[in-house]
N, C-alpha and C positions, 0 to 999 in steps of 0.2 A: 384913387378912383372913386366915383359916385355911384352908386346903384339905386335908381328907383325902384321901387317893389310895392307891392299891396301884397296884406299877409295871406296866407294860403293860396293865392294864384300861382301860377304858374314861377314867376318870379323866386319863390321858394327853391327852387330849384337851383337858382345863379347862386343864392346865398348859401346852400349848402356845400357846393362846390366850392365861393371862397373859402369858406371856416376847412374843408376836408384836407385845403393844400394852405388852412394858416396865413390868406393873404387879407393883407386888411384894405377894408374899404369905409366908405361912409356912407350907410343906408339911410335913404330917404323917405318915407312913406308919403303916398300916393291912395287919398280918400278914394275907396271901392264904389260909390254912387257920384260923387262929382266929378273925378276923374282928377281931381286936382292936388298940391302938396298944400302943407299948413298956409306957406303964404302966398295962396294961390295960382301957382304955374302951374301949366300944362303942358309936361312934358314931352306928351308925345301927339302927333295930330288927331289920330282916331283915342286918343286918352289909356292907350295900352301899355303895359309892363313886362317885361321889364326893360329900364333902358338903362344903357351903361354911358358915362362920361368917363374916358380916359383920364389918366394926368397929363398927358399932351393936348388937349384938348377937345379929340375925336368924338363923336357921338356913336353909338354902336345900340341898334333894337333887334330885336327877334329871337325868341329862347334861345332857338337852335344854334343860332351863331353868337350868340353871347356865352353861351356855354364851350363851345371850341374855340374861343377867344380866348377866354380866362383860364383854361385848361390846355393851352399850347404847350408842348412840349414837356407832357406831366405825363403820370401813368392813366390819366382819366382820358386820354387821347391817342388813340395808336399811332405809330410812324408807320409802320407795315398798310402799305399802298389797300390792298385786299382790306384788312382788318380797318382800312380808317372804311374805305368804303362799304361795308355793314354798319359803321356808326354813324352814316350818313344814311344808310336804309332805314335805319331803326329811329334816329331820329327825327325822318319826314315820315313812318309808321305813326309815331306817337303824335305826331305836330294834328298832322292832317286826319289819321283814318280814328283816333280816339279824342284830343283834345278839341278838335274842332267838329267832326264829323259824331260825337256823341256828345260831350260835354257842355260845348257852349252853350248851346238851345236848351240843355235839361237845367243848365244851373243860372238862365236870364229869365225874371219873373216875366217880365212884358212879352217871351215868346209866344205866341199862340198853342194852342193843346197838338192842332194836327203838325206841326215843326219837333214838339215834343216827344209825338209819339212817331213821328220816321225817326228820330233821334235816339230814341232809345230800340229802336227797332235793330238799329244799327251794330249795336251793342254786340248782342251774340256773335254774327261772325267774325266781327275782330276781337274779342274774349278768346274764341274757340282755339283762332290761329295763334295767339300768345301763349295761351295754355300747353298747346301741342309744346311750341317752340321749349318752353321754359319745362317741360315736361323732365328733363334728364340734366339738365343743370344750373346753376344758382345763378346765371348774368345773362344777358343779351348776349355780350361780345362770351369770349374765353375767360375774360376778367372783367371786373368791378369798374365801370367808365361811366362818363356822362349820361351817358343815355339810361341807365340804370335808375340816374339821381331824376332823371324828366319823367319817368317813367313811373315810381311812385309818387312823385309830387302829383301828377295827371290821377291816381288810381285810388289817391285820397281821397278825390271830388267824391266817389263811392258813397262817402258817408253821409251827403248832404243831396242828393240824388235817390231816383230808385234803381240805377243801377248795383246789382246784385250779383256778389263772387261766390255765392253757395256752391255753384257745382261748376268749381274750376280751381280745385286743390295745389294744383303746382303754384298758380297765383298767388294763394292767399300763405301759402310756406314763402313764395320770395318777398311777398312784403313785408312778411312778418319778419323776415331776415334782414331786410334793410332797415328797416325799424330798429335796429338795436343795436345798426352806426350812430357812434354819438352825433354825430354832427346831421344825421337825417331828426332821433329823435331830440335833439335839441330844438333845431326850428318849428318842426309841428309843436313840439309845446309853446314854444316863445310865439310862432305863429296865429295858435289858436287863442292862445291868449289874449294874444293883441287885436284879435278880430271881435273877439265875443265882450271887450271893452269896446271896439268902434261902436258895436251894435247898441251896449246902454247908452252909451253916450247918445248917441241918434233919435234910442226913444226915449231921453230925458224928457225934452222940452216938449214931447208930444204929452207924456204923463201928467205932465206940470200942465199943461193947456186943458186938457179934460177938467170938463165940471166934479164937483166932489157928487159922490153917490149919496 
């Protein structure tokens, strides 16, 4: 299978879930301002990540369902009817009321201030309610599942945002727990790497065009 991704989006997420269950694929990178691969497709209409190509051919977009795609019939997905459905709560939680409903607008430069600041206004009461939840134990579900793996890929963006986890302790214990699955901190390092290389590379040719001082 294919996996488009751009490093540290969302797409981080797909990729950590194949490496957790060892399934191989063939990542694609997907330039984070054109929206395009090296040699130029666009793979998705609105330029979004992540998208999966099946090896039957299928095309498969949208975290949520890329993620309980590749995670069918694994422990990152419950069979137990109840139990799948809180990882379909948790993951239209994370989809809608954090990664779109706070993120997007705080992490698009071309947003406006006032998009910005309902944006992060937002912030707190779904902080508050994650906090409470994770308050008494170490996962979303009973155990260690998908939504887990979306859930700090999304709580990453923190770092590059002014959204701020000072005073919401249970949070920053679960992520700091996840963090020290290899397969989470493998991609943020291989991730952030690859990103803060797209970045020089970008402003080469601007340096190079500037008059010498």
């Amino acid at each position: 299978m294919k996996l488009f991704y751009t490093p540290l989006a969302c797409s981080m997420a797909t990729r950590i879930v194949l490496e957790e269950l060892g399934r191989p694929a063939e990542y694609i990178p997907v330039d984070h301002k054109t929206r395009l691969t090296a040699d130029g497709r666009k793979v998705h209409p609105l330029g979004l990540v992540p998208v999966l190509h099946t090896d039957d051919g299928r095309v498969l977009t949208e975290n949520a369902a890329i993620l309980q795609y590749i995670a069918a019939d694994t422990e990152l997905v419950p069979s137990d009817p109840w139990d799948k459905t809180q990882l379909q709560q948790w993951l239209s939680f994370i989809a809608t009321e954090l990664h779109k409903a706070v993120f997007i607008a705080l992490l698009d430069k071309t947003a406006p201030e006032g998009a910005k600041a309902y944006a992060l206004g937002n912030a707190a009461p779904r902080l508050g309610l994650l906090e409470q939840h994770l308050a008494n134990r170490d996962y979303l579900l009973d155990h260690y599942s998908v939504a887990d793996i979306y859930l700090v890929t999304v709580l990453n963006w923190c770092q590059a945002t002014p959204v701020r986890l000072d005073g919401y302790p249970a949070i920053q214990r679960y992520i700091k727990a996840l963090r020290t699955r290899p397969a989470v901190a493998e991609n943020l390092m291989r991730d952030t790497q690859q990103y803060l290389q797209e970045l020089a590379a970008a402003a080469a040719p601007i340096a190079a065009a500037s008059p010498a001082s």
